[in-house]
TORLUMFI-754607 format. One record per residue (C-alpha): x, y, z; residue in one letter; residue number from 1. Coordinates in Angstrom, 3 decimals. Last residue first. Example, Ala and Ser with C-alpha at 12.3 -4.5 7.8 and 13.67 -1.06 7.14 Angstrom:
ATOM        c1        c2        c3  rest   nr
ATOM    13.670    -1.060     7.140     S    2
ATOM    12.300    -4.500     7.800     A    1
END
This chain:
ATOM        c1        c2        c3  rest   nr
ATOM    28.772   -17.676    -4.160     X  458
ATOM    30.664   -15.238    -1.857     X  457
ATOM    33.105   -14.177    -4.314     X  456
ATOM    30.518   -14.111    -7.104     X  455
ATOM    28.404   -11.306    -5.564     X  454
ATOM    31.551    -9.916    -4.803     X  453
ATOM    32.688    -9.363    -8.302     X  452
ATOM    28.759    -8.384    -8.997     X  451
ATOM    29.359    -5.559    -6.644     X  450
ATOM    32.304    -4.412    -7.569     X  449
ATOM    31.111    -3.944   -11.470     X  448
ATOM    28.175    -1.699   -10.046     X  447
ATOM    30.608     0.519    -8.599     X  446
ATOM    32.335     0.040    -5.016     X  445
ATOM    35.233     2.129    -5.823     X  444
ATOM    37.133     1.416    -2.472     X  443
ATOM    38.948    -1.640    -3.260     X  442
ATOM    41.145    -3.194    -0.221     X  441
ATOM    37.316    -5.380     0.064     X  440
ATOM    38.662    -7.467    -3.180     X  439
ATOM    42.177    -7.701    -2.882     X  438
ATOM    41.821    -8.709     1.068     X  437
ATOM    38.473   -11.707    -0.137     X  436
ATOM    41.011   -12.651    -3.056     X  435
ATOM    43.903   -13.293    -0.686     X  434
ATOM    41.662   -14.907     1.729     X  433
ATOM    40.068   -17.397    -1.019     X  432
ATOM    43.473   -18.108    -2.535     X  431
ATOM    44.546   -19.011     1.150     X  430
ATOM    41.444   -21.212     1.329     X  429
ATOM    42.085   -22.694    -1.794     X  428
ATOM    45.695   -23.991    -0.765     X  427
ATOM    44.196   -25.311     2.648     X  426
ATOM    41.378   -27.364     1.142     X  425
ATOM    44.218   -28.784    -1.480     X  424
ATOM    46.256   -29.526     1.998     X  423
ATOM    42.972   -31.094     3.617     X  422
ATOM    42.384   -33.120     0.181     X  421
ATOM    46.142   -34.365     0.518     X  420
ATOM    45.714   -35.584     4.427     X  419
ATOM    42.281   -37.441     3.773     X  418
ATOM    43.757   -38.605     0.715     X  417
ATOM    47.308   -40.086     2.981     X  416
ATOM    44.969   -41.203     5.608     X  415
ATOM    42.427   -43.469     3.473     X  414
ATOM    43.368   -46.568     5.478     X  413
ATOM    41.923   -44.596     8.562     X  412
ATOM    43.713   -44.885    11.913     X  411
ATOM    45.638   -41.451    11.109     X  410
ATOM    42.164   -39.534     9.966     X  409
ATOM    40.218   -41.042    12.763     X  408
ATOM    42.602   -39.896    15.449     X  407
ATOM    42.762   -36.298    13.738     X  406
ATOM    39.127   -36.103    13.699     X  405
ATOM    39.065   -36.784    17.388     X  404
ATOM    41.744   -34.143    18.059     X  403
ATOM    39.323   -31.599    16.835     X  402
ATOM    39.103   -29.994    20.196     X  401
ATOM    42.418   -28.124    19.508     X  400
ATOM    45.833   -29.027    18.616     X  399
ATOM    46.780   -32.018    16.687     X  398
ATOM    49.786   -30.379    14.875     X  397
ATOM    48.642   -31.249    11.449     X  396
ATOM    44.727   -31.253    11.722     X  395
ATOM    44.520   -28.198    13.787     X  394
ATOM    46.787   -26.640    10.733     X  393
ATOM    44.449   -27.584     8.283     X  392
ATOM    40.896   -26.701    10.385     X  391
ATOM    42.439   -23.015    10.587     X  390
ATOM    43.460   -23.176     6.888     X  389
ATOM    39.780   -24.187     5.746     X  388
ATOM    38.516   -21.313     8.091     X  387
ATOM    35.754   -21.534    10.196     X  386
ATOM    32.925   -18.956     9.271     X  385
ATOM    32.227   -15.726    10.981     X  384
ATOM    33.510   -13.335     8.571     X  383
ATOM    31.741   -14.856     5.625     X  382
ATOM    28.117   -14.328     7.775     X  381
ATOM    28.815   -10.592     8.089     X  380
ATOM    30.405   -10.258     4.046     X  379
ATOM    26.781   -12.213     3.204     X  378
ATOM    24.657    -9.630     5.236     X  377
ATOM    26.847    -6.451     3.792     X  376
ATOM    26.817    -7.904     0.234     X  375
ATOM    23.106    -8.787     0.383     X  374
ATOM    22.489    -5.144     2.221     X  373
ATOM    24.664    -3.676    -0.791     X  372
ATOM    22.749    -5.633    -3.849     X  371
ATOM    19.234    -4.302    -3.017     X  370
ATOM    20.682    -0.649    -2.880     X  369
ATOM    22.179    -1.054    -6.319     X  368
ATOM    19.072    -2.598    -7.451     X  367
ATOM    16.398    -0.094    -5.922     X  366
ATOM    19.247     2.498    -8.068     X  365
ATOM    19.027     0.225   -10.887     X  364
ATOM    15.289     0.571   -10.659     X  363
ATOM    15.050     4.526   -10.209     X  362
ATOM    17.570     5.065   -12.466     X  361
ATOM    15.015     2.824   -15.455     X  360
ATOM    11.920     4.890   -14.194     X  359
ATOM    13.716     7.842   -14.731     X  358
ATOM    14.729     6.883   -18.229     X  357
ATOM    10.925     6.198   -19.087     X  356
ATOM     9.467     9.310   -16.836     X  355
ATOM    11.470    12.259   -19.055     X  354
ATOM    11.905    11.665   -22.737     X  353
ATOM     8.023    10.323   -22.581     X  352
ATOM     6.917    12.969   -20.372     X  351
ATOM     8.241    15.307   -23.116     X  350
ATOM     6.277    13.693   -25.669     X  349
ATOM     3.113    13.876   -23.327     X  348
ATOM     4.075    18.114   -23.531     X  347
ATOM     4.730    17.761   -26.930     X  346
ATOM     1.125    16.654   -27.857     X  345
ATOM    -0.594    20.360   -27.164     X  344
ATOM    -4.003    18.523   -27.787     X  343
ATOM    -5.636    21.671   -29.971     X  342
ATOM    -9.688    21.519   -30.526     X  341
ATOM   -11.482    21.741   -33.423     X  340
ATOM   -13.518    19.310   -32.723     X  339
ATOM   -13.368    17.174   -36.161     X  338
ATOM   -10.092    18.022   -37.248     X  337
ATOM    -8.156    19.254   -34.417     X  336
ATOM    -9.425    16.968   -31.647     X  335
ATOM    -8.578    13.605   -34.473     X  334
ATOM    -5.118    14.693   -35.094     X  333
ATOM    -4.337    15.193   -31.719     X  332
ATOM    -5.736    11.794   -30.504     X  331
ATOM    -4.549    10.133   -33.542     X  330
ATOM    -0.665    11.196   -34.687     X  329
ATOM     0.158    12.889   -31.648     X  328
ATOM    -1.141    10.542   -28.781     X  327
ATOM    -1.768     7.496   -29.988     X  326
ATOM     1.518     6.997   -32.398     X  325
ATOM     3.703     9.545   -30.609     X  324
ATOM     3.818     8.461   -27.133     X  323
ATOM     1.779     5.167   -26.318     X  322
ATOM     3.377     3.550   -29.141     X  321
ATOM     7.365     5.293   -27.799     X  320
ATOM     6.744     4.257   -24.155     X  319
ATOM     5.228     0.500   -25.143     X  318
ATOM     8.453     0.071   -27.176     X  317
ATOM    10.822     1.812   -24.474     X  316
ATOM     8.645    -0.508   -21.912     X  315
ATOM     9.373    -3.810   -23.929     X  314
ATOM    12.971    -2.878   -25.124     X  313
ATOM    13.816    -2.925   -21.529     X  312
ATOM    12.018    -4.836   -18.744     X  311
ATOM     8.238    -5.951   -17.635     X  310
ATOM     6.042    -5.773   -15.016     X  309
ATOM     7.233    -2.946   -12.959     X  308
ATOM     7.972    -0.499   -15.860     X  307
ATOM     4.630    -1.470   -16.804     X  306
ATOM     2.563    -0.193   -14.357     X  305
ATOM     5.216     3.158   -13.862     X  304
ATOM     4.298     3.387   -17.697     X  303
ATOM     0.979     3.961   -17.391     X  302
ATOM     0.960     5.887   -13.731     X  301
ATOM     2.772     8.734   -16.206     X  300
ATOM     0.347     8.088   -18.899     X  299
ATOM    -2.420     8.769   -16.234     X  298
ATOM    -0.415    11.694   -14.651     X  297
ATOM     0.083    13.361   -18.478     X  296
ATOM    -3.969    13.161   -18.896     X  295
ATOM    -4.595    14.243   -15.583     X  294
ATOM    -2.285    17.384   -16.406     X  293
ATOM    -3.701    17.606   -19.848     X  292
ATOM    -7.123    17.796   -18.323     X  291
ATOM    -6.705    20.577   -16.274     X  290
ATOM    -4.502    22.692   -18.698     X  289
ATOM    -7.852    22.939   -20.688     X  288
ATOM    -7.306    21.677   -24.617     X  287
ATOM    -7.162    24.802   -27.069     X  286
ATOM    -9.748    26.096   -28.890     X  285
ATOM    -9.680    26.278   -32.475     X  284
ATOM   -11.674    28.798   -34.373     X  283
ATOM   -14.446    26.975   -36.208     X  282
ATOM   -17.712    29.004   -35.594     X  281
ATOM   -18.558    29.070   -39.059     X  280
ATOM   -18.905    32.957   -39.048     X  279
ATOM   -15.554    33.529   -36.667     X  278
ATOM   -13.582    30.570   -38.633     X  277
ATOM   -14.417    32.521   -41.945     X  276
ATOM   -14.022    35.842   -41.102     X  275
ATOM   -10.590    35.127   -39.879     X  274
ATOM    -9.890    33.454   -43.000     X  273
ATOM   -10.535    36.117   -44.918     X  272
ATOM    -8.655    38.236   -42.897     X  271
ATOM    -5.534    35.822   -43.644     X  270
ATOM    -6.502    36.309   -47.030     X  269
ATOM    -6.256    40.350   -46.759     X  268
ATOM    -2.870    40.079   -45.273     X  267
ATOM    -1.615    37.853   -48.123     X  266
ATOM    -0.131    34.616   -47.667     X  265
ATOM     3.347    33.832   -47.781     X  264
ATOM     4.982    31.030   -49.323     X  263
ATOM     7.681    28.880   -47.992     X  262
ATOM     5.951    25.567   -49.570     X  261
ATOM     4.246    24.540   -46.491     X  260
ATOM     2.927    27.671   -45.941     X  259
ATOM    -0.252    26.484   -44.006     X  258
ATOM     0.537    27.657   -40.768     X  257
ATOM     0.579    31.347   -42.200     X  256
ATOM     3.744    33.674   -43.203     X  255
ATOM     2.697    36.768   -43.633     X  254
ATOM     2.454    39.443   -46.786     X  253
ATOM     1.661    42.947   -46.914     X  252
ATOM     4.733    44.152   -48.169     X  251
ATOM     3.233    45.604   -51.294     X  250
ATOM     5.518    43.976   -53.965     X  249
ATOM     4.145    40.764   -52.872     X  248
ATOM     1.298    41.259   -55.029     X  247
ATOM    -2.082    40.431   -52.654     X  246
ATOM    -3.234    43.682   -51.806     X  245
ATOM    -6.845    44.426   -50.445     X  244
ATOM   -10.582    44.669   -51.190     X  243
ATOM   -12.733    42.636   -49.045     X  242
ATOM   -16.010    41.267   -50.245     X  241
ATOM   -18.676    39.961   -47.891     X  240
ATOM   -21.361    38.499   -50.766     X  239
ATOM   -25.003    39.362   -51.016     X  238
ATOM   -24.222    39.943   -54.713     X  237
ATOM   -20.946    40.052   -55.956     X  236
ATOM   -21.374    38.153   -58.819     X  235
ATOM   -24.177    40.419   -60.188     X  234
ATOM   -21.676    42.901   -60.571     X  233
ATOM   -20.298    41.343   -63.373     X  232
ATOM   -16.856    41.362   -63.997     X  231
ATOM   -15.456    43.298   -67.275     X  230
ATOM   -16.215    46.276   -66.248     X  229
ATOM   -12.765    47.850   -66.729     X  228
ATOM   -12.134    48.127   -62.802     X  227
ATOM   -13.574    45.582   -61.861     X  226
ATOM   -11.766    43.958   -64.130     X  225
ATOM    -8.570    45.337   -63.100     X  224
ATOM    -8.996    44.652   -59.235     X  223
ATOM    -8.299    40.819   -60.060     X  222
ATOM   -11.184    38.188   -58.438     X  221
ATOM    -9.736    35.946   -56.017     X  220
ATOM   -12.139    33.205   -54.580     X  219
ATOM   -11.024    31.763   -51.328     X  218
ATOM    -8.219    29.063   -50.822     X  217
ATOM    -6.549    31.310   -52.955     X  216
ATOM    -3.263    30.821   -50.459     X  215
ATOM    -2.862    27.329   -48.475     X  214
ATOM    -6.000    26.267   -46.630     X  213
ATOM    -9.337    27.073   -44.670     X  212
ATOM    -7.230    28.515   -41.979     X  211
ATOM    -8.667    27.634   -38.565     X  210
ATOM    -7.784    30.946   -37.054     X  209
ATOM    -6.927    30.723   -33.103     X  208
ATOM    -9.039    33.494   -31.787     X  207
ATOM    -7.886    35.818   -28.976     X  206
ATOM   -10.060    37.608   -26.615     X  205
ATOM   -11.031    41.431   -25.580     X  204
ATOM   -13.964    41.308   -23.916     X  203
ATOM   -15.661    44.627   -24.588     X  202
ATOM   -18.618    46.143   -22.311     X  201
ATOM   -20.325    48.816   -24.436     X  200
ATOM   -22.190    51.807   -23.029     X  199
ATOM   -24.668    53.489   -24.322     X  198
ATOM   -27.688    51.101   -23.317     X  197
ATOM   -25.532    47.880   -22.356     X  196
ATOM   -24.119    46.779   -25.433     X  195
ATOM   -22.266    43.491   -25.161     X  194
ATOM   -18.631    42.667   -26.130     X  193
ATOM   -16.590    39.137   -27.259     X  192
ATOM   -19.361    36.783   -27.060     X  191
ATOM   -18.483    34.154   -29.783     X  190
ATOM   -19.764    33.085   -32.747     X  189
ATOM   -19.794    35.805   -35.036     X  188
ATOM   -22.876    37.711   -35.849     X  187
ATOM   -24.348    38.145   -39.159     X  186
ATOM   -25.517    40.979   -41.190     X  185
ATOM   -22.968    41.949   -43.157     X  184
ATOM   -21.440    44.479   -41.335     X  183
ATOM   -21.608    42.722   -38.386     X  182
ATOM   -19.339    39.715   -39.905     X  181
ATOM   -17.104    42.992   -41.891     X  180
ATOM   -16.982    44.072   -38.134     X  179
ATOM   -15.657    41.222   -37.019     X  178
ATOM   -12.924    40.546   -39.436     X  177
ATOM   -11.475    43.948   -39.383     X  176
ATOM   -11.005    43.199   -35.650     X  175
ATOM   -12.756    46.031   -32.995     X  174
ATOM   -11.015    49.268   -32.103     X  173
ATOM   -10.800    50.205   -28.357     X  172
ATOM    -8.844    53.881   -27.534     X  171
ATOM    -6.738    55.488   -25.130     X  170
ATOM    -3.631    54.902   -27.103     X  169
ATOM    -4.221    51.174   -27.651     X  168
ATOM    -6.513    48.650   -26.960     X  167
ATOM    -7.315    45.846   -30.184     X  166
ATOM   -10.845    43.819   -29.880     X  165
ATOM   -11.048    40.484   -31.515     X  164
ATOM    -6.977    40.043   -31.450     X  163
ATOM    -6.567    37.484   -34.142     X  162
ATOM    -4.606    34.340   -34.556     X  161
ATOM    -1.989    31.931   -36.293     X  160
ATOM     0.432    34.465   -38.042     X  159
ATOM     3.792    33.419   -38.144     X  158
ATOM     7.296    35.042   -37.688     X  157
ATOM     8.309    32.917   -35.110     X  156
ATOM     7.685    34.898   -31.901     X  155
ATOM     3.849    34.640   -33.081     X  154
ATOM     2.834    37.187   -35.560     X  153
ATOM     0.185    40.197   -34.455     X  152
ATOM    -1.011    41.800   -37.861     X  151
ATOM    -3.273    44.723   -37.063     X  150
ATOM    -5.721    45.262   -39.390     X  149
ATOM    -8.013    47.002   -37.025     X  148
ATOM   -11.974    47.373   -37.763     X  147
ATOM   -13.672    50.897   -38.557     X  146
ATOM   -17.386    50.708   -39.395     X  145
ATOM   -18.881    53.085   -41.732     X  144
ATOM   -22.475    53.735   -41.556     X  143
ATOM   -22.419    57.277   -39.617     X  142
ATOM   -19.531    58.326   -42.017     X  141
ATOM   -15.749    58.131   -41.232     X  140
ATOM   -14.551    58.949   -44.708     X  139
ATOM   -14.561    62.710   -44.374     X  138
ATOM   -13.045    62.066   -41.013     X  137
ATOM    -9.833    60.015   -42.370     X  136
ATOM    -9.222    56.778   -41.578     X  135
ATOM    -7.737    56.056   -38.314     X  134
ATOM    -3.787    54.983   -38.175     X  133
ATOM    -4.215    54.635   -34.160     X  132
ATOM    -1.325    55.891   -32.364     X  131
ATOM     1.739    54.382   -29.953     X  130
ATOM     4.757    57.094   -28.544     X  129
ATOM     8.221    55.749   -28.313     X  128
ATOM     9.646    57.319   -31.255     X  127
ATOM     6.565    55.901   -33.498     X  126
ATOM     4.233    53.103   -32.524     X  125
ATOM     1.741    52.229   -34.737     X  124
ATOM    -1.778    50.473   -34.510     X  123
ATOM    -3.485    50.210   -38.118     X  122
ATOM    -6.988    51.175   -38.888     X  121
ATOM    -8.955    49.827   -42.162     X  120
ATOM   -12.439    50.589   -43.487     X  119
ATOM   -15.719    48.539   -43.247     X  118
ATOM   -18.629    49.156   -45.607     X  117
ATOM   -22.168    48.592   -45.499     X  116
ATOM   -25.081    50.221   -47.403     X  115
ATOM   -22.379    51.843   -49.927     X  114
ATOM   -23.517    55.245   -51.585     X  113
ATOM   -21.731    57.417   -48.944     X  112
ATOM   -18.354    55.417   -49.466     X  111
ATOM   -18.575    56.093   -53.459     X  110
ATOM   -19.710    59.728   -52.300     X  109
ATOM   -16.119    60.023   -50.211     X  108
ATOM   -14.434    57.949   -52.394     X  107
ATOM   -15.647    61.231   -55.000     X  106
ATOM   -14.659    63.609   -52.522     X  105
ATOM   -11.279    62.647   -52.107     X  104
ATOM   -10.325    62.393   -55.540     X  103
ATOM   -11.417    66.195   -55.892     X  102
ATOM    -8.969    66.806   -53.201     X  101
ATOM    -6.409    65.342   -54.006     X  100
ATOM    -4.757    63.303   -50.735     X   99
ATOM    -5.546    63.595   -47.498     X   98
ATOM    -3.888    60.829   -44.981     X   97
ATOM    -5.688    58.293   -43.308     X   96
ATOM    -7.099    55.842   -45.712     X   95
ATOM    -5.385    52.482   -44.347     X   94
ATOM    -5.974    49.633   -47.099     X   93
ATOM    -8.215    46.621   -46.691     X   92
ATOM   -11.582    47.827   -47.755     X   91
ATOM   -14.443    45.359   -46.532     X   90
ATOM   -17.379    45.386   -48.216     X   89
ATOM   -20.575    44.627   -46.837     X   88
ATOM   -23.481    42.800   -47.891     X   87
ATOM   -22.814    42.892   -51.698     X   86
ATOM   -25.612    44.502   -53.980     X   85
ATOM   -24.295    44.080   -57.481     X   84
ATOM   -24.031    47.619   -58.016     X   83
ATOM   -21.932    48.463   -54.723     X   82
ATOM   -18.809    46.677   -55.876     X   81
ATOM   -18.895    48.616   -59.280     X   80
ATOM   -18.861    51.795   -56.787     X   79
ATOM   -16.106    50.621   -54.692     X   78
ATOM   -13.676    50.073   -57.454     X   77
ATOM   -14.695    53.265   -58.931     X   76
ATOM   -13.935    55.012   -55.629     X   75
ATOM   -10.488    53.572   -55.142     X   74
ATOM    -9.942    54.799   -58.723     X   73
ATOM   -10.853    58.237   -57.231     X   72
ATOM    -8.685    57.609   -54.764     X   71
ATOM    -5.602    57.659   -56.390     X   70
ATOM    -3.601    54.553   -56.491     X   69
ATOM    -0.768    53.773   -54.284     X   68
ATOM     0.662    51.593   -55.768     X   67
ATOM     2.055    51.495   -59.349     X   66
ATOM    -0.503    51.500   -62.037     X   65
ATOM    -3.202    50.401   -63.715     X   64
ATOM    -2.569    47.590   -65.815     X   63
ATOM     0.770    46.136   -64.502     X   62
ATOM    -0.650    46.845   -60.660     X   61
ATOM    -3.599    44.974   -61.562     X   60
ATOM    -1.508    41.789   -62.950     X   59
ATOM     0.265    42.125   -59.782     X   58
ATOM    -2.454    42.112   -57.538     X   57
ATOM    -5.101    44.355   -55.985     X   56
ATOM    -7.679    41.312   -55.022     X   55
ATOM   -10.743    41.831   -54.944     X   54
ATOM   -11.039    39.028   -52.347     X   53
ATOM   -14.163    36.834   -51.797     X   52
ATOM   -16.132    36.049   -48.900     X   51
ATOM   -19.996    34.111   -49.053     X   50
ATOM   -18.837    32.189   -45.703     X   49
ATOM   -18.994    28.287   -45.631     X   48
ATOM   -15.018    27.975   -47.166     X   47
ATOM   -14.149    24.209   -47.467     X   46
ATOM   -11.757    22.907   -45.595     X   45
ATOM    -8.032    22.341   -45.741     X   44
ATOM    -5.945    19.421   -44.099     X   43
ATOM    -6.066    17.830   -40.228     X   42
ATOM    -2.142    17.082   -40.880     X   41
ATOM    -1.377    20.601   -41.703     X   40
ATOM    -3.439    21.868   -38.489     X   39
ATOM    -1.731    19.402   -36.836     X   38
ATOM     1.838    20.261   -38.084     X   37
ATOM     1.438    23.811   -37.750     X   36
ATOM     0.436    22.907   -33.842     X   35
ATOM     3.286    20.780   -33.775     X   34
ATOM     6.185    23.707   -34.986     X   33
ATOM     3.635    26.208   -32.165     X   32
ATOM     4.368    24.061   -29.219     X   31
ATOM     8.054    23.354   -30.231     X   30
ATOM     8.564    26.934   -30.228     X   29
ATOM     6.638    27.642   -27.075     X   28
ATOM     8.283    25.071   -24.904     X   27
ATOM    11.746    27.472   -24.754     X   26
ATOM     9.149    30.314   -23.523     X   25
ATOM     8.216    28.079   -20.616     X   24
ATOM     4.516    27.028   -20.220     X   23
ATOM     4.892    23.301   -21.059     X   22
ATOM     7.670    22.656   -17.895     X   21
ATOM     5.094    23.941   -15.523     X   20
ATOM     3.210    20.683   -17.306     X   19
ATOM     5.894    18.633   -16.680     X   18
ATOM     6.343    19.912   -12.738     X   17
ATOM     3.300    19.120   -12.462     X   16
ATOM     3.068    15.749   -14.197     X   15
ATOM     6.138    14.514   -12.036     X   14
ATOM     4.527    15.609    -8.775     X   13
ATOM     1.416    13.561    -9.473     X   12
ATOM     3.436    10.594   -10.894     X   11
ATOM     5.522    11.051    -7.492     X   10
ATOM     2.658    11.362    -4.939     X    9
ATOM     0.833     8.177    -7.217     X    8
ATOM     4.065     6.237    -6.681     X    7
ATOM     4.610     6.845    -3.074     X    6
ATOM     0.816     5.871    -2.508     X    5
ATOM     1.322     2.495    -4.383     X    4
ATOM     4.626     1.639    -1.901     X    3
ATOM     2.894     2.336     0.612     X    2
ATOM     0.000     0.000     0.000     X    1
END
């Protein structure tokens, strides 16, 4: 019974100190490399959301010009938009500064003359002081809805979420993604703010995107035919379409979980995909810390049960099936593709590397100790024992009480065997001493020792 509570307080203590382990900023790395891998291994969906990019690519920049444009083709882009009766449209480029004036006023009108639009602001920070990027006033119209384009990559370079609400310089601006959802009409799952008569209560969260797939996983249409006409606007109708860059010559380009080939995706897809995991409800969620700690103690008490049935290869071959085979390649796999949840899988790896070799010191270390009280009992017991060269000499001279044995040995016929066994008896028992003094004169009592004397008392 004691011996089963000591191993449940040290599986429990092992799994916490694993999981504090999991938090650590040198954990994050491999945490994010497997969660790339999952979502990689769980593979691309189809898109549920009516989104499509007009997409201000390279083609379009050949045609109409370098970047920026003026606003007044801005405005015509908008406009064609418009006439096939989208449900919002989402304009992906920060329209802060004035520019021409009469170019101005015409986005102005084209903005006007949109049900629903959403415009871009940016969070900067600039000598030490942080500002919104805010589109400018003329464009701000009762209507419009401002969302934040802010691009927040992991330590690694890659983008894997969005901030649903953005705080900065006195000021809370919602994600570009969820106000192109209210803008159209529908309302993201998730409770991220409530209204409360004038006042708004915001609960800022982060979403894990569940990217649909690798770039043009979403319908790309080229800015230059809307431009020209040559699009219908019917195919825009009761669509959410976001207008943004996608040539790389713009610099708005990110690497995603999906870049498998080194390829970045575009800052406007990655919003895409945003609106797409908030309006099917798909963002990933990640497992609760609670049950990844009983889930690392179980695996720990796992392998403690077998470590004390069986032996080598057999627990390093149960340890590495129960590791990545169950664990990472189907339980993981499995949570992120159908449940959209996130099994962090390198924290059970981790136990693996840990607990197995532990449990291996632990038993040559019972071992070790096991094979010093034998030594110690059997070196007690050696000490006390008659010795061959004692009962030789007694023999010779006739001294002692075993002058009996000495009478029967000189009457017997046999004498001259009984006398030459005695002297071979003799012989090995000064081998015996000399190897028992070589042997105990050692002070390295290793493993090695130990077996040496294991055989010297045998």
């Amino acid at each position: 019974m004691k011996h089963a509570l000591r191993a449940v307080a040290a599986g429990f203590i092992v799994a916490v100190a694993i999981l504090l382990l999991s938090w650590t900023t040198y954990f994050a790395q491999l945490n994010s490399t497997a969660y790339d891998f999952t979502l990689r291994l769980a593979g691309p969906i189809t898109p549920t959301s009516p989104t499509l990019i007009v997409a201000i690519d390279e083609d379009s920049l050949g045609r109409v010009g370098n970047w920026p444009w003026t606003r007044d083709k801005i405005a015509k882009l908008i406009e064609n938009i418009t006439a096939g009766g989208p449900k919002v449209i989402g304009v992906d480029v920060v329209l802060d500064q004035p520019t021409n004036e009469e170019a101005d006023n015409a986005l102005a009108l084209a903005i006007s003359n949109s049900p629903s639009i959403v415009l871009a602001s940016h969070l900067v920070s600039a000598d030490g002081v942080v500002r919104w990027r805010v589109p400018n006033e003329r464009f701000v119209q009762r209507h419009v809805r401002v969302g934040h384009v802010h691009a927040d990559p992991d330590f690694d370079g890659i983008n894997r979420r969005i901030f649903t609400v953005k705080i900065g310089a006195g000021r809370a601006i919602r994600a570009f993604a969820v106000e192109a959802l209210r803008g159209a009409g529908f309302k993201e799952q998730g409770d991220f703010d409530t209204s409360s008569g004038v006042a708004s209560i915001i609960r800022p969260e982060t979403v894990n995107i569940r990217f649909a797939g690798d770039n043009n996983s979403f319908r790309h249409i080229p800015a230059w035919r809307v431009l020209d006409g040559s699009i219908s606007p019917e195919l825009f109708k009761d669509s959410i379409v976001l207008i943004g860059a996608t040539a790389a010559a713009l610099e708005d380009q990110w690497f995603t979980p999906f870049a498998e080939t080194g390829q970045k995706m575009s800052g406007v897809e990655i919003h895409a995909n945003a609106i797409e995991t908030l309006f099917s409800g798909r963002s990933i969620r990640e497992v609760s810390d609670t049950i990844v700690f009983f889930s690392l103690f179980a695996l720990i008490m796992l392998f403690s049960r077998l470590d004390s049935r069986f032996e080598g290869r057999p627990v390093y071959s149960a340890a590495i099936l129960a590791g990545p085979a169950v664990v990472a390649v189907v339980a993981s796999w499995m949570l992120m593709k159908y449940l959209n949840l996130w099994l962090p899988f390198p924290t059970f790896l981790a136990a693996i590397v840990v607990v197995v070799p532990a449990l291996e010191v632990r038993k040559i270390i019972r071992v070790n100790r096991d094979l010093d009280g034998k030594i110690e009992r059997l070196t007690l017991s050696d000490t006390g024992a008659p010795s061959l060269t004692a009962l030789s000499d007694s023999v010779d001279t006739g001294a002692g009480p075993r002058e009996r044995i000495l009478k029967d040995i000189q009457d017997s016929p046999q004498r001259e065997g009984w006398l030459a066994a005695l002297g071979d008896f003799a012989k090995e028992s000064l081998v015996r001493s000399e190897r028992r003094k070589k042997l105990f004169e050692n002070r390295r009592h290793n493993s090695r020792w130990k077996l040496e004397a294991l055989d010297f008392f045998n």
